[in-house]
C-alpha positions as CSV (number, residue, x, y, z in Angstrom):
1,X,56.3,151.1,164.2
2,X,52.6,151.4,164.2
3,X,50.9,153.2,166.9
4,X,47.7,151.7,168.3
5,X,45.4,154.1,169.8
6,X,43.8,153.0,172.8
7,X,40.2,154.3,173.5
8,X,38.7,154.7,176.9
9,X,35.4,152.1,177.0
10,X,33.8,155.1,179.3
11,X,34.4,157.6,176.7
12,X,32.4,155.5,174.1
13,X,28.6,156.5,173.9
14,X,26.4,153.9,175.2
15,X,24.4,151.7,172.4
16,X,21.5,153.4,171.1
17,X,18.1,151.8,172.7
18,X,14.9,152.1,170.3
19,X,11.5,152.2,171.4
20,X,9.9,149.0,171.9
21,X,5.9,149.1,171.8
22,X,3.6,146.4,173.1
23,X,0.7,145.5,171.0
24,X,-2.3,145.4,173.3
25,X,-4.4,143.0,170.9
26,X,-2.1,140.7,169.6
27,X,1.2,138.2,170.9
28,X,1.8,137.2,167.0
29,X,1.0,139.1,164.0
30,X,2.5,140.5,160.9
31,X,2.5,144.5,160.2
32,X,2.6,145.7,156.9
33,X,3.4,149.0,156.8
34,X,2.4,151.7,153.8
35,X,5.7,150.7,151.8
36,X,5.0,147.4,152.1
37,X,7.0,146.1,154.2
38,X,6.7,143.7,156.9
39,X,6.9,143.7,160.5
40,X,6.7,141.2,163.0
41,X,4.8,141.2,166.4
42,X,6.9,138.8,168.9
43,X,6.2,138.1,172.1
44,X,3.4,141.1,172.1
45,X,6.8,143.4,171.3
46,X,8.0,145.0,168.4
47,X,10.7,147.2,168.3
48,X,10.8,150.7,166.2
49,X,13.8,150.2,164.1
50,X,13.4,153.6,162.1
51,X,11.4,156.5,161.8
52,X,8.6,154.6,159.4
53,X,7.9,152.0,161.7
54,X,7.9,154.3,164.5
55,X,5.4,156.7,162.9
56,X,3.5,154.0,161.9
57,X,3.0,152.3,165.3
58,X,2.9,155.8,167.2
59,X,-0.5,156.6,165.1
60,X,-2.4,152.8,166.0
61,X,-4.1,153.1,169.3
62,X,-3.6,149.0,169.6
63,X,0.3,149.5,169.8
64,X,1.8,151.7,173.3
65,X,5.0,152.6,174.2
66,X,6.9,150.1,176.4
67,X,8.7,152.5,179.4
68,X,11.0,151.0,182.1
């Protein structure tokens, strides 16, 4: 017979939350970051899926951090 392994739901770590900046000129616009890559501004929010986007809104002074 198979075992099943039951997993406490407390024990589980909780989802990881990434830092959301607001932009302070803009609602809608489209970043494009060093690589390339594009980015969009919704809502005046953007959220700092890795480290390059992170970096790259941590060193614009129209971009702050969104704290609850």
């Amino acid at each position: 017979a198979e075992r099943v392994q039951v997993v406490d739901p407390v024990a589980l770590p909780a989802p990881v939350k990434r830092p959301v900046f607001r932009d302070k000129e803009f609602t809608s616009r489209t970043l494009i970051l060093p690589n390339k890559r594009t980015v969009q501004v919704v809502g005046g929010l953007v959220e700092a899926t890795d480290l390059d986007l992170l970096t790259f809104l941590r060193a614009r002074s129209s971009f702050e951090l969104v704290t609850e």
